[in-house]
N, C-alpha and C positions, 0 to 999 in steps of 0.2 A: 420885783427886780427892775431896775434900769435899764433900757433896750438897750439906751446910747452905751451903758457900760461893757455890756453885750456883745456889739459889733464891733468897737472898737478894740475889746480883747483878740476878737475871731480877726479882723482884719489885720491887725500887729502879728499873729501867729500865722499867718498866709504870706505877710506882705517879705519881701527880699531885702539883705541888709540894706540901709540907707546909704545910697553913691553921691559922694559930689566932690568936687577937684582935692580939698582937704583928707576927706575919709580914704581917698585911693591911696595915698600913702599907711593907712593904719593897714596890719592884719587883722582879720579875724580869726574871733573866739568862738565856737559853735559849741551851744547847748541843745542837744536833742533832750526829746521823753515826751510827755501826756498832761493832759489836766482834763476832767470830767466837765467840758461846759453842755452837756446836754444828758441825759437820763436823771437817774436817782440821787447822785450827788455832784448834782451841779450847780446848787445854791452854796454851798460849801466852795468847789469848785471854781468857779469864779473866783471866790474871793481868794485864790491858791494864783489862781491868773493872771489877776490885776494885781499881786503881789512881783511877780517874774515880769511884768510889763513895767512897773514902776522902775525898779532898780534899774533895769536894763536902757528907759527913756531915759535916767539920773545920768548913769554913767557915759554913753552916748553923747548927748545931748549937751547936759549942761558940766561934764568933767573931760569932755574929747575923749573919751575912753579911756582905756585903764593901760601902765607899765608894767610890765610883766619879761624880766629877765632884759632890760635892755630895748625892748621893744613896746609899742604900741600898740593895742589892740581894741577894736571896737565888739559889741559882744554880738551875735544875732541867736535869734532865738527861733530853734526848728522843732515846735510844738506841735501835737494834733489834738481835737478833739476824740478821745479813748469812749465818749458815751458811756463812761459809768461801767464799761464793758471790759472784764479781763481779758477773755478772748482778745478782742480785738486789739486791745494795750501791747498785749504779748507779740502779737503778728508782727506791729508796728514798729515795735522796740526791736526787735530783732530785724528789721529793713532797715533802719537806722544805722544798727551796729554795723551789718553788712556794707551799707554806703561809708561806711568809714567815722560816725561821730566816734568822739573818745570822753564826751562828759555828759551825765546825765544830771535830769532835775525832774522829780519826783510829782508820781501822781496825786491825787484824794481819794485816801479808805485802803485800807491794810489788804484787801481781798484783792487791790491792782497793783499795788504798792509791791506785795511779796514776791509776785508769780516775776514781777519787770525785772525786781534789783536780782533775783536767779539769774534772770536772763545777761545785765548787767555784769554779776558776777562770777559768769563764768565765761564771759569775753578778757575779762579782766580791766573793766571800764570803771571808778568810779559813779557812785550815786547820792546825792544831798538832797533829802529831801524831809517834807513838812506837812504830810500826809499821813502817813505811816506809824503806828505807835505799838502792833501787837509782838508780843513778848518772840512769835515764832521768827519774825523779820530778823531779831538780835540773837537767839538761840542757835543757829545751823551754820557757826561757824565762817560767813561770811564777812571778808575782807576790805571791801569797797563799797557798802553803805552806811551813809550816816544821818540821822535825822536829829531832828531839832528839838525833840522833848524826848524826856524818860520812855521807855517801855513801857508797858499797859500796867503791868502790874505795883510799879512803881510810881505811878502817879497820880494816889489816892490820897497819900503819906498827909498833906497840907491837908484838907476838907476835914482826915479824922482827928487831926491838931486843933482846927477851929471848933466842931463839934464841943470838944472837952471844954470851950472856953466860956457857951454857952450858957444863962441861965435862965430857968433852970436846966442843969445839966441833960441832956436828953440822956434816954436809958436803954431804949431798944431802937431798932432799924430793922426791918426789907430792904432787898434790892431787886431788881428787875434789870435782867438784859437779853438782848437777842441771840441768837444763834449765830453769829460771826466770830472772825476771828479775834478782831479788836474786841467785840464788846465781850466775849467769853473771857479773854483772859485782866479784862479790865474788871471785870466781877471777879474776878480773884485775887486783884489785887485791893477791891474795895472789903471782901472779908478779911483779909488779912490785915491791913490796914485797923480798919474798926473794932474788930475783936481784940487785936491788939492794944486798941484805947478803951477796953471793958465795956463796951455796949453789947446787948443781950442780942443777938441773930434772932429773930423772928422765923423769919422765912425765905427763898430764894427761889426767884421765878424764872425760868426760859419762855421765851415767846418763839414762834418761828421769826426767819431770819426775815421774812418782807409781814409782820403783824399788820392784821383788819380791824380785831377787835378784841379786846383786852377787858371785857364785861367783866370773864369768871374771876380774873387775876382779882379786877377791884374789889372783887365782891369778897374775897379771903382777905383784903386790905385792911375792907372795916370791920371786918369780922375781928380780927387780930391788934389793930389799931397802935400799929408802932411809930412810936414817936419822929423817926426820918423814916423816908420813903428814896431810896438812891433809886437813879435810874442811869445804867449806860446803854448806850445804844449813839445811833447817828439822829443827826436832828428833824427828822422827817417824823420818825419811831416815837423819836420823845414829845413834839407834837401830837403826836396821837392820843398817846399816854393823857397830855395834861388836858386837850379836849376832853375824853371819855371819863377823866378824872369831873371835870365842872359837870359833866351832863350827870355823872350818877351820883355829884355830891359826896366823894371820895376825901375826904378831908385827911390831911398827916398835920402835924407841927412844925415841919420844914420838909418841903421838896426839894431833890436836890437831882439837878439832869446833867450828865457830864457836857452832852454836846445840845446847844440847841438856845436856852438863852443868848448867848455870843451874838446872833445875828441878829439886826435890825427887824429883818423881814421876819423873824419867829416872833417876836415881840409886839411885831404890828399884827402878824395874825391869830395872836391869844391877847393882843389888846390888855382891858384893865386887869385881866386873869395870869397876866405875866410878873404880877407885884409881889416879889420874896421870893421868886424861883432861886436857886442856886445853882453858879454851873463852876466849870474850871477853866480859867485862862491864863496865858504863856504870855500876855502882854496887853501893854496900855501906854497910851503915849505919854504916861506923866513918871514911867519908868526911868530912872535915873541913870543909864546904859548910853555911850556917847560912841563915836567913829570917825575918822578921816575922812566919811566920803559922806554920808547925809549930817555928819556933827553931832545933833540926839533924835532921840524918837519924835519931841515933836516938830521937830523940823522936817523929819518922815514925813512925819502925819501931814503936816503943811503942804507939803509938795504931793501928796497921794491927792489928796482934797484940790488941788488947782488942776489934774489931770482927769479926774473921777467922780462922777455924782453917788457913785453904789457907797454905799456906809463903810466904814474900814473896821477889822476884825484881824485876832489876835493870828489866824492863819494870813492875811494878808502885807503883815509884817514877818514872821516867820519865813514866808517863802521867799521875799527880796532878800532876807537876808542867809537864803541859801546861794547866793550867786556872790554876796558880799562873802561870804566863806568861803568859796571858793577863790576868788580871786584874791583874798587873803592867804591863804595855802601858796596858790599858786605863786605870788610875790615871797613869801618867802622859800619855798624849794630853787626859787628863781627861775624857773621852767616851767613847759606846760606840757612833759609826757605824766602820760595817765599814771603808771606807776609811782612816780616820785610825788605828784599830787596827790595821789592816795595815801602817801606816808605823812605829808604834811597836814594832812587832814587828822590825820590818827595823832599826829603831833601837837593835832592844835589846841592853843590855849592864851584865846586872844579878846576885846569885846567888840561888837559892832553895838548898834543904837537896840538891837532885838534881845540883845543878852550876852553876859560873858560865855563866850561858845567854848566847851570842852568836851571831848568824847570821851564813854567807855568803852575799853578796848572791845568789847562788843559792837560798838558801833551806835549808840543811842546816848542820847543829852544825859551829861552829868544830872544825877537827880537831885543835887544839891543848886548846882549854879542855872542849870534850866530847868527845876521844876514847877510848879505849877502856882499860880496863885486861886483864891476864892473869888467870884465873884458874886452878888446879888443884883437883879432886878427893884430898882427903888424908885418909884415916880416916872416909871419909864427909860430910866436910865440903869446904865451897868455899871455897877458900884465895887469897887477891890474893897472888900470888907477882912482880907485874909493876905498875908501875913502883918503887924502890925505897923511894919517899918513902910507896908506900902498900901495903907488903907488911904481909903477918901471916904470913908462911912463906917459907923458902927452896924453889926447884923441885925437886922428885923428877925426876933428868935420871941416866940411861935409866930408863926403868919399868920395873918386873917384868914379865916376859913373862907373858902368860893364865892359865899354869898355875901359875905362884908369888906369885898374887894373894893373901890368906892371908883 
């Protein structure tokens, strides 16, 4: 990782809205909540960071901030570092509420993500966010969170479409996930999904939820030798996996890891071994998705790249454009009480440059309009090989085995 990207997130999430003779006339907008820049999912994290720092420098900076009911507002952003830690998220979020925020913006990993938006939703605060995917977040009835992709279980649907498309057709599949919340119910939605497209279940493995070593798992792999090898979990885990995969010569005909391809930094540390991985992502700058306030994605991408050296990733558009949702809501209820923007929220059905945003009355990304695309690792690069209206490459179907990685 990038130090400079680093300090510059921590020191924007410390620093006090920006004062000068202009800005004293705007109001401000206050967003409290979390982002993981330090423990376990802070590689992730970041880049959730440097997404909520984009928008927020965009709007600011180069739009004088945003109209809202008649009014001017500049936004500032009252983040902390959560360390990966619910405890601590929880304590946080809840001194927030107490000091009076009324809008949240969401952590990284369902296991901070849930315990907050409880806390959120029984203040009666709104929460958008771009972390969060497990099926329990959208189940219990809550009113004021909304995230920016499907449910867990819902957003396997594309991967077992491309599978079919495959030749030769694959026939069987394993999957592998950890002991968490996201990744239990995101393994349920990849059987269901798959079985659904008639491939033969093999077998399905639990790991503990922080895995050391995954010998026995491989070793029933190639015992069994099914044609896809899924893997959910967070991108630490799946790094694990496709080390212990090269060292024991674990070979499948496609790997496929939900989280963990996506990032620069996974790629650079599995190197030429990252050629054909398969993962799933929510965005790419060549997405055809436009807005009033960045115009399109790559115009995003442009201005992210003149502010940030760290590599830009499908959550790093995702989360700016939780703040563009919002203040999309908020322009049209034409207010900023948390209630009536929690309805425009629920209402909404609008596109920024990230995606046409529409909720299910549960509160999670339409699984049609923000579901997921495929992507593959190809020469080093991340390739949309899935859906076909948004590819920039045909699939590598079977991969080189470990050893003929080149």
């Amino acid at each position: 990782m990038k130090r400079r990207d680093v300090l510059l997130g921590a020191a924007t999430l410390a620093a006090p809205a920006i004062r000068s003779a202009q800005a004293q006339t705007h109001k401000t907008l206050v967003f409290g909540g979390s982002v993981p820049l330090t423990g376990a999912a802070a590689e992730t994290g970041l880049n959730v960071n440097n997404g909520y720092l984009t928008a927020t420098k965009y709007l600011n900076e180069l739009l004088g901030g945003v109209e809202i009911g008649g009014e001017k507002y500049r936004i500032q952003l009252k983040l902390f570092d959560d360390a990966s830690d619910p405890a601590r998220a929880t304590t946080l979020i809840q001194r927030q509420i107490d000091d009076g925020t009324d809008f949240f913006l969401g952590s990284f990993g369902s296991n901070i993500v849930l315990p907050t938006a409880a806390i959120t939703e029984r203040a009666h605060k709104p929460m958008v966010q771009t972390g969060g995917g497990s099926d329990a977040i959208f189940t219990r009835g809550f009113k004021y969170v909304f995230g920016m992709y499907p449910r867990a279980t819902r957003q396997f649907a594309a991967a077992a479409a491309l599978f079919k498309t495959l030749h030769p057709t694959p026939q069987s599949y394993s999957v592998i996930y950890t002991n968490d919340a996201f990744s239990k119910t995101a393994a349920e939605g990849v059987k269901l999904s798959c079985d659904a497209a008639g491939l033969k279940r093999l077998d399905t493995y639990e790991l503990p939820q922080k895995p050391t070593d995954v010998s026995s798992v491989l070793g029933s792999v190639r015992s069994k030798t099914p044609d896809l090898l899924i893997c959910v979990m967070h991108d630490e885990d799946s790094l694990l996996i496709a080390r212990q995969m090269v060292a024991t010569r674990t070979n499948v005909k496609l790997l496929f890891q939900g989280l963990g391809p996506q990032l620069a930094s996974f790629r650079a540390a599995l190197g030429k071994y990252s050629e054909a991985l398969l993962c799933s992502t929510y965005w790419d700058e060549s997405v055809p998705y436009k807005d009033k306030f960045f115009g399109n994605s790559k115009q995003f991408a442009d201005y992210y790249h003149s502010k940030f050296t760290r590599p830009i990733a499908y959550h790093t558009a995702g989360a700016a454009a939780c703040i563009l949702t919002y203040i999309l809501a908020m322009q049209a209820a034409n207010s900023i009480d948390p209630k009536a923007v929690r309805d425009a929220l629920a209402a909404a059905d609008f596109e920024t440059f990230y995606s046409r945003i529409k909720f299910t009355p549960q509160g999670d990304g339409d699984p049609l309009l923000m579901g997921g695309m495929v992507a593959q690792v190809q020469k080093g690069k991340l390739e949309t090989v899935f859906p076909v209206a948004a590819k920039t490459a045909d699939p590598i179907y079977p991969a080189p085995p470990w050893d003929k990685k080149a």
